[in-house]
Backbone as a chain_set.jsonl record, in Angstrom:
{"seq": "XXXXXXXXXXXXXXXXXXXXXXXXXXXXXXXXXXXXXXXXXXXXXXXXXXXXXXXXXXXXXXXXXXXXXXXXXXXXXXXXXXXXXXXXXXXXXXXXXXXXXXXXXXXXXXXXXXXXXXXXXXXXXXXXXXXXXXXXXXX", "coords": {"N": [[-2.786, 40.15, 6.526], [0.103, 39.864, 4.786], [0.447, 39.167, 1.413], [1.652, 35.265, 0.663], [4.632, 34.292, -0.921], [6.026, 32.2, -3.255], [8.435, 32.876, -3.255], [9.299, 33.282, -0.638], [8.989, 31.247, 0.689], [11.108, 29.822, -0.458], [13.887, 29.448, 1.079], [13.303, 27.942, 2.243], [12.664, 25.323, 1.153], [14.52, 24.614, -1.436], [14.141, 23.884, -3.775], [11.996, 24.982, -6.183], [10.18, 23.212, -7.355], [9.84, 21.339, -5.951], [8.391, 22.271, -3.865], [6.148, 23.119, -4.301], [5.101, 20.92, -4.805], [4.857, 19.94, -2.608], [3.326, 21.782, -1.04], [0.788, 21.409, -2.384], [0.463, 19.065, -1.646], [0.285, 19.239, 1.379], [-2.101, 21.282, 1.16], [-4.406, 19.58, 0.263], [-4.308, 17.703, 2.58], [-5.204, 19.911, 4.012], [-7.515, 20.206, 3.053], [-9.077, 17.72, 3.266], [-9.11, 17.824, 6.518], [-7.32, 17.812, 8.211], [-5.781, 19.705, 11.206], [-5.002, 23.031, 10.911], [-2.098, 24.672, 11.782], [-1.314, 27.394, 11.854], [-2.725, 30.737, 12.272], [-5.898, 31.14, 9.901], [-6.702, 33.678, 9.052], [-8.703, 33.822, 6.813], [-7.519, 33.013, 4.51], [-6.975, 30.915, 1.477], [-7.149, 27.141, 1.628], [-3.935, 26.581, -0.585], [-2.686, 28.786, 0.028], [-2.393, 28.975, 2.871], [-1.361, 26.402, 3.247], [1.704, 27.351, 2.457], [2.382, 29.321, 3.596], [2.425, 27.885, 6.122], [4.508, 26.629, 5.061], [6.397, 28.752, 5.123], [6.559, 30.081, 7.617], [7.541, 27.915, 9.087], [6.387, 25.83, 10.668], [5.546, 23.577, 10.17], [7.782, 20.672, 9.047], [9.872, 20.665, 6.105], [10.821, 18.225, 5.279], [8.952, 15.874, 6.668], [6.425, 16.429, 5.412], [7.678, 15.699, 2.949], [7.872, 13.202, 3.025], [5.54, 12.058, 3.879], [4.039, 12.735, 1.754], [5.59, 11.099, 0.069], [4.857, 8.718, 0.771], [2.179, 8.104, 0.936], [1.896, 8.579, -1.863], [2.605, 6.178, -2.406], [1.857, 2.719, -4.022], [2.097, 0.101, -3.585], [3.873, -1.329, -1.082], [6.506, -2.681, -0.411], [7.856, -5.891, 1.626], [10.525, -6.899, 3.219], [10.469, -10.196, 3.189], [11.295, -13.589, 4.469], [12.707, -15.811, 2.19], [10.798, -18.63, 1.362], [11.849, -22.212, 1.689], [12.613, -24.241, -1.015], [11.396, -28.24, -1.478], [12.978, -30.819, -1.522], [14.406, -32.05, -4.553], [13.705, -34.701, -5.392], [11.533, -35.122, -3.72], [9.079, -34.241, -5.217], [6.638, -35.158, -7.326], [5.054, -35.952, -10.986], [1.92, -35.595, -11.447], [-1.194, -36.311, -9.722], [-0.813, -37.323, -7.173], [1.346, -35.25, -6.754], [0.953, -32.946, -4.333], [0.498, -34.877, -2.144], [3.612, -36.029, -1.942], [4.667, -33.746, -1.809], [4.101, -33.036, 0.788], [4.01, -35.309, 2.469], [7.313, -35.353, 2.063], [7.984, -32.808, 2.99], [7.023, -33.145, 5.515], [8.488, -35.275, 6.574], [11.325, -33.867, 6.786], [10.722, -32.333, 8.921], [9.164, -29.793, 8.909], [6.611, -29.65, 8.521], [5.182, -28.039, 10.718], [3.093, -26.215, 10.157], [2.1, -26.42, 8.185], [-0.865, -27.132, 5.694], [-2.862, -29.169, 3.576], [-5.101, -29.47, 1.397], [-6.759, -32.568, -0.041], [-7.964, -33.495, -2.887], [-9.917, -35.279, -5.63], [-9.48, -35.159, -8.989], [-12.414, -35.345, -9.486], [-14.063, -35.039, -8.014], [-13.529, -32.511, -7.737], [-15.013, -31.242, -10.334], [-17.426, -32.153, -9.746], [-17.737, -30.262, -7.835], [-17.79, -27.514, -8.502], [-20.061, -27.643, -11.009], [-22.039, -28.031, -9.506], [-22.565, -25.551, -8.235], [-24.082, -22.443, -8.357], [-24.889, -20.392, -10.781], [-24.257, -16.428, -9.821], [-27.653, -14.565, -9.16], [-28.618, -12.348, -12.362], [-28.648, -9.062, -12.188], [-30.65, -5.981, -12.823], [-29.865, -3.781, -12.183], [-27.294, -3.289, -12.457]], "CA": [[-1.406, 39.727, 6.441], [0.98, 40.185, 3.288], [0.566, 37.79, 0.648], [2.793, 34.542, 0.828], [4.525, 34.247, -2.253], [7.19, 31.401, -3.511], [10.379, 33.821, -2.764], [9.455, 33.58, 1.206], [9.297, 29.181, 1.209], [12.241, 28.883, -0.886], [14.756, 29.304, 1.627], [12.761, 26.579, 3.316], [12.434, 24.321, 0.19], [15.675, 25.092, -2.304], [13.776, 23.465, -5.468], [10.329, 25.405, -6.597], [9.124, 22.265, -8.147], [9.046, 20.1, -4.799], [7.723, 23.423, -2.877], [4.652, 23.691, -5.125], [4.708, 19.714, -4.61], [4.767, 19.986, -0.835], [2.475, 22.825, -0.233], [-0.378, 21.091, -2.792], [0.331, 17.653, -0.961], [-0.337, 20.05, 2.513], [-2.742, 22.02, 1.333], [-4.672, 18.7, 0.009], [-4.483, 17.395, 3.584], [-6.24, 20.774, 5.054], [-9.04, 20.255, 2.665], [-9.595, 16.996, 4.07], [-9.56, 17.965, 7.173], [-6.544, 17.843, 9.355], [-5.961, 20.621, 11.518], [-3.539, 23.574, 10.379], [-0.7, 24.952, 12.318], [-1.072, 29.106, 12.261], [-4.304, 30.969, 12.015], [-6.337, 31.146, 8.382], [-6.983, 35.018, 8.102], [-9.453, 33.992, 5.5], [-6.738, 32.43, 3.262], [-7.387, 29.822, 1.016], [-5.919, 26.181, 2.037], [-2.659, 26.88, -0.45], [-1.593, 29.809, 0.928], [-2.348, 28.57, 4.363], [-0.308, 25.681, 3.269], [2.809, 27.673, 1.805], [2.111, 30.367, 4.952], [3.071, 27.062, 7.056], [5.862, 26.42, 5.128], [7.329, 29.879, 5.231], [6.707, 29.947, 8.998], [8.164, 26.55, 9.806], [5.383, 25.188, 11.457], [5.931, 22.368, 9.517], [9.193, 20.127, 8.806], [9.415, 19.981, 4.903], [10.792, 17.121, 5.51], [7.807, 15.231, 7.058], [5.774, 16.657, 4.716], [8.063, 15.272, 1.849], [7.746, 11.732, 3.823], [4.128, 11.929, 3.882], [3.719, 12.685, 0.396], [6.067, 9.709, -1.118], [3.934, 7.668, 1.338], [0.894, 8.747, 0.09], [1.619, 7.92, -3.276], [2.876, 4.476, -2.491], [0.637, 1.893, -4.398], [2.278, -1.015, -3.088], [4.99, -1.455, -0.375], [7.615, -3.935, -0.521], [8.076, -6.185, 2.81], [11.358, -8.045, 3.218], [10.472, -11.668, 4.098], [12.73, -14.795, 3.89], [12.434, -17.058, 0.967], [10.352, -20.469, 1.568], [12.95, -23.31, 1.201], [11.755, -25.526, -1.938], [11.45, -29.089, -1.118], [14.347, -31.251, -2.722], [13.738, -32.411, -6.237], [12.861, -36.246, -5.468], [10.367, -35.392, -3.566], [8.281, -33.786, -6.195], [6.337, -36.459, -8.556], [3.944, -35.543, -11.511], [-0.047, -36.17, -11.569], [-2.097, -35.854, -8.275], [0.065, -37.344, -6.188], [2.102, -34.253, -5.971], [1.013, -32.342, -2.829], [0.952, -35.677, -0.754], [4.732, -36.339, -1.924], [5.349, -32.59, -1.434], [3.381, -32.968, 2.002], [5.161, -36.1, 3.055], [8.647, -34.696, 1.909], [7.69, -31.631, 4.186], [7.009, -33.814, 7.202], [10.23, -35.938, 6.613], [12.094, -33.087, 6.977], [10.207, -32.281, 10.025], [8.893, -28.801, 8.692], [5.422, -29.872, 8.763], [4.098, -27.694, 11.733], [1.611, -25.278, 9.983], [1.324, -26.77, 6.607], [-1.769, -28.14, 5.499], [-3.004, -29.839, 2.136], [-6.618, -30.001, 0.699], [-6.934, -33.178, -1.302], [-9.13, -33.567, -3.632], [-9.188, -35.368, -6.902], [-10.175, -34.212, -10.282], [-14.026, -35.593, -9.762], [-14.761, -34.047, -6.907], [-13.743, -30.5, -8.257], [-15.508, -30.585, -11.358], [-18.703, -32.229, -9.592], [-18.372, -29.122, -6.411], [-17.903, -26.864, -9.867], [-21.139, -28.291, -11.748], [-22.955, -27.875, -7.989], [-22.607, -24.315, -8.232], [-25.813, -21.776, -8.827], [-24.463, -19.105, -10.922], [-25.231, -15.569, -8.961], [-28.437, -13.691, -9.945], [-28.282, -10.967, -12.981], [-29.471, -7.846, -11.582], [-30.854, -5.12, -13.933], [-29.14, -2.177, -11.364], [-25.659, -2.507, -13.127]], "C": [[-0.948, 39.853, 4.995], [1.073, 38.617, 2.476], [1.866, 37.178, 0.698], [2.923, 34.152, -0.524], [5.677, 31.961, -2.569], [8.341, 31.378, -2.778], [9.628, 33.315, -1.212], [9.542, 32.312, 1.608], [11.163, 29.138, 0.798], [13.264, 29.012, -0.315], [14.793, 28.261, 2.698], [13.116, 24.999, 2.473], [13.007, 25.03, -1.337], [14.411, 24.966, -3.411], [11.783, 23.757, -4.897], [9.601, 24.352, -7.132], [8.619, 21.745, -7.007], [8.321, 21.31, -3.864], [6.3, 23.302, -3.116], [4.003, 21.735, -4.856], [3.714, 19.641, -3.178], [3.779, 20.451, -0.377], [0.922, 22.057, -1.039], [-0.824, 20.246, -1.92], [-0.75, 18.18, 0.655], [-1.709, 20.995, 2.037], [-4.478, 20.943, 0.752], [-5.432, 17.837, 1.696], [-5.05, 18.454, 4.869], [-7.294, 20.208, 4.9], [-10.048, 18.657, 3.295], [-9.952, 16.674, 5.607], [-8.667, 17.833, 8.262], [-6.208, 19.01, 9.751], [-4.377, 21.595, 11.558], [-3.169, 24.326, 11.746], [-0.629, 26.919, 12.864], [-2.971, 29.092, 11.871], [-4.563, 31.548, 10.245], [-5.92, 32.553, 8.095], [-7.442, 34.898, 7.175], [-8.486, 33.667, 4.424], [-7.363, 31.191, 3.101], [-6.687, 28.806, 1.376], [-4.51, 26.388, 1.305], [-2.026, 28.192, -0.043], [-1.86, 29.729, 2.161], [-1.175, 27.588, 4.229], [1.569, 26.605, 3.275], [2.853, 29.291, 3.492], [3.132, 29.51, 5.929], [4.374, 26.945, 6.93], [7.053, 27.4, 5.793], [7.868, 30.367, 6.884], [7.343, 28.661, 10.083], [7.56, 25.837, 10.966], [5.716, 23.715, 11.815], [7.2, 21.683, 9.237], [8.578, 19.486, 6.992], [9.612, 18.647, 4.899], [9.803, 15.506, 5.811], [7.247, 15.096, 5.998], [6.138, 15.969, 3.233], [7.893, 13.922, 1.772], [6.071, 11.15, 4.045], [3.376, 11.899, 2.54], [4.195, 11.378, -0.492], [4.986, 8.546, -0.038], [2.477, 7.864, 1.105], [0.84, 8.033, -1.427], [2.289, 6.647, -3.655], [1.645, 3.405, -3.081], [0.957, 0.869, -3.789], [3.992, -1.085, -2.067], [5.567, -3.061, -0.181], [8.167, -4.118, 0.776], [9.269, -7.21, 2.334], [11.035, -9.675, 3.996], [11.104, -12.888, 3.355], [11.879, -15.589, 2.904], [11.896, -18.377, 1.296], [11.486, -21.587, 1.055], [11.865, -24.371, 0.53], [12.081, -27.204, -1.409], [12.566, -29.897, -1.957], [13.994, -32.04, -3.88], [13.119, -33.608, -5.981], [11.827, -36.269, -5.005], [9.232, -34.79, -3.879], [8.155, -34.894, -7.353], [5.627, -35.853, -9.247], [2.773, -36.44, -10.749], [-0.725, -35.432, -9.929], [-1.925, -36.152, -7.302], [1.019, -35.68, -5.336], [2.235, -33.352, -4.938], [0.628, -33.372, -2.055], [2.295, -35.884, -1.259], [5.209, -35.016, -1.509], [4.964, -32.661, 0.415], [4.012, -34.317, 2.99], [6.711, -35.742, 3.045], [8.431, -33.513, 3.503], [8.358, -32.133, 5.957], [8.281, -34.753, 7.772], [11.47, -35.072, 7.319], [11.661, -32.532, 8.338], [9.413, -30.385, 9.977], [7.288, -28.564, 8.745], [4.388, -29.285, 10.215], [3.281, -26.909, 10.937], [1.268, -25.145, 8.924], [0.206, -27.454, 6.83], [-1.999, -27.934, 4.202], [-3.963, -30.252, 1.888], [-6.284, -31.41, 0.171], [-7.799, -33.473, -1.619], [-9.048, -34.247, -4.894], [-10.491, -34.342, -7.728], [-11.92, -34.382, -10.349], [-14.415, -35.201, -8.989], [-14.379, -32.84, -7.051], [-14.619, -30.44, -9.152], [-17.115, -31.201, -10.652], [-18.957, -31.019, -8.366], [-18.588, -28.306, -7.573], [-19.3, -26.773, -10.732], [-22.359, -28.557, -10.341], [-23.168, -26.234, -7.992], [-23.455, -23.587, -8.47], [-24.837, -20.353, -9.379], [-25.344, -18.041, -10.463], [-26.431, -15.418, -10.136], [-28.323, -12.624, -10.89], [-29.275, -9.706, -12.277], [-29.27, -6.778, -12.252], [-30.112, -3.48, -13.535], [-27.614, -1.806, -12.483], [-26.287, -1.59, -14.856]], "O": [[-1.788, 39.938, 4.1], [1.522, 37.509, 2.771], [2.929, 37.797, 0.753], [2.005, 33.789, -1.261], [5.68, 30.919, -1.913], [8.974, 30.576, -2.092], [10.084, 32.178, -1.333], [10.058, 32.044, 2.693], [12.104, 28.662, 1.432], [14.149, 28.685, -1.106], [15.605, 27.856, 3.53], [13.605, 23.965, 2.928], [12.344, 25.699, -2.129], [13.817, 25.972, -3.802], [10.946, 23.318, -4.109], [8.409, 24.524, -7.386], [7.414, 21.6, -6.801], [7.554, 20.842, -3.023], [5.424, 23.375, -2.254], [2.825, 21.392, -4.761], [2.541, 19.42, -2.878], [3.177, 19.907, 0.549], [-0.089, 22.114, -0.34], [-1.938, 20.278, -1.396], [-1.873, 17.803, 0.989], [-2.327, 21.395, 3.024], [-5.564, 21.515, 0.842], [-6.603, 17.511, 1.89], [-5.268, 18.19, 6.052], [-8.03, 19.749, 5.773], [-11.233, 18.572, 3.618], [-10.688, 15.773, 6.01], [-9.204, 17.728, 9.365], [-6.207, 19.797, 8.805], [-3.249, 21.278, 11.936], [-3.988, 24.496, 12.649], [-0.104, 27.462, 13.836], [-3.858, 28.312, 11.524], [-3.745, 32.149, 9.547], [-5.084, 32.83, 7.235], [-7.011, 35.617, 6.273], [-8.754, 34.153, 3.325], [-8.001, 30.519, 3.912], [-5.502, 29.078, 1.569], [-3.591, 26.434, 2.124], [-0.825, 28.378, 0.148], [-1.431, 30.726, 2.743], [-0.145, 27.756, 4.883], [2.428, 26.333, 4.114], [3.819, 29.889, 3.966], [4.178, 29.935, 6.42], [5.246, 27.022, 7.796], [8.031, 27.173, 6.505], [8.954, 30.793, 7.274], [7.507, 28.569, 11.3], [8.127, 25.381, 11.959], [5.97, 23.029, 12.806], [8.009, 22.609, 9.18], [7.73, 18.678, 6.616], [8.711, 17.88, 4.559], [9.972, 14.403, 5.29], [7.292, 14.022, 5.399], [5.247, 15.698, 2.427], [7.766, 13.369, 0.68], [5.669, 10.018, 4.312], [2.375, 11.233, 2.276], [3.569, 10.793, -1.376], [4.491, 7.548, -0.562], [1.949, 6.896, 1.654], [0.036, 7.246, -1.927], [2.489, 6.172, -4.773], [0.559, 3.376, -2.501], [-0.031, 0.422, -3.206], [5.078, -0.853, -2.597], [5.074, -4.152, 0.103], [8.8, -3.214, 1.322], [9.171, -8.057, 1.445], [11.366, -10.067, 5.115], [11.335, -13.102, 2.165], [10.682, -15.876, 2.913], [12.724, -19.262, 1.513], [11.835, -21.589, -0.125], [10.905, -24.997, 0.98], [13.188, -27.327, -0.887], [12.93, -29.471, -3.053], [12.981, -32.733, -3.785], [11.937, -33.682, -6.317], [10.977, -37.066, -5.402], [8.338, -34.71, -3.037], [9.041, -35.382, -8.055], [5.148, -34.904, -8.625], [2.712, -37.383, -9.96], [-0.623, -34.338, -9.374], [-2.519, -35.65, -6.348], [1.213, -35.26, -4.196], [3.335, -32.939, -4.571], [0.285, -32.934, -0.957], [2.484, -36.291, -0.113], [6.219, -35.043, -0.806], [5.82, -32.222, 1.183], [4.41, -34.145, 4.143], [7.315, -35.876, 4.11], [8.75, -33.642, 4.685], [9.196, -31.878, 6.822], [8.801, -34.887, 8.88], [12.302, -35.474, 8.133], [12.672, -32.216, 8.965], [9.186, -29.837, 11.056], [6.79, -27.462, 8.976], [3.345, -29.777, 10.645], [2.184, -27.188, 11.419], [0.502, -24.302, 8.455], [0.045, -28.218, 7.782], [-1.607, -26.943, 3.585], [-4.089, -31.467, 2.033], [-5.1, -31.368, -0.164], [-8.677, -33.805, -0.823], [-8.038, -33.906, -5.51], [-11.442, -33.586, -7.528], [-12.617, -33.699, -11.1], [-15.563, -34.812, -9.202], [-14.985, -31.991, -6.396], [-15.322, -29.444, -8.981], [-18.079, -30.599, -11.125], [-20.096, -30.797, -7.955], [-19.79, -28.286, -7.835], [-19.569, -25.642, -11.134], [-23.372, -29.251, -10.423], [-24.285, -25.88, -7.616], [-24.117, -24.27, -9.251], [-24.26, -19.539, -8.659], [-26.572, -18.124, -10.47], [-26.439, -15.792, -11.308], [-27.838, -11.647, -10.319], [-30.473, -9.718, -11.995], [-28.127, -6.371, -12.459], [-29.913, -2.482, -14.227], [-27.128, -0.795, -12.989], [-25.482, -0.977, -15.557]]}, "num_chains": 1, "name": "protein.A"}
């Protein structure tokens, strides 16, 4: 078959920068192992990739949708804001999550909260209970 060049995508994918994006992103996702679209003819994955494009196997589109999702590190979920409890019923010291925890229940919001308590002598004696791990000469 006739080598696939640039000129034969870009009426697929206007801008040569996101083409060369697209077809790495695709040709990225042969090498790992998903299964391509036309036959190889002994081409290497990017010009199998950029082959696809030119043939419209593929929807750049997708492919452009697969790539920004790909390089998502962290996705942002809309969820509603926790309503803060109203100022009085926040006290200093160690009281404060039973006044936050009574406030709660006042309000009647109290189905699926719950509230360790603990004071300060029983953390630092579970703390001072502790077995630091083993060193192990591997690292």
């Amino acid at each position: 078959m006739a080598r696939v060049t640039v000129e034969d995508c870009v009426d697929k994918v206007e801008n040569r920068f996101e083409l060369v994006l697209l077809a790495s992103h695709r040709a990225r996702l042969i090498a790992q192992g998903q299964p391509i679209t036309i036959d190889r003819d002994n081409d290497k994955n990017p010009v199998v990739a950029l082959r696809e494009i030119a043939d419209e196997t593929l929807s750049p589109d997708d492919l452009k949708e697969d790539l920004i999702h790909s390089l998502q590190k962290h996705v942002e979920v809309d969820e509603p804001e926790p309503q803060a409890p109203s100022a009085g019923a926040i006290t200093q010291g160690s009281d404060s999550s039973a006044a936050a925890a009574d406030a709660l229940a006042a309000n009647g919001e109290d189905d699926n909260i719950a509230f360790d308590r603990m004071s300060e002598d029983d953390l630092l004696a579970g703390i001072e209970g502790l077995v630091p791990p083993e060193k192990n000469d591997d690292f």
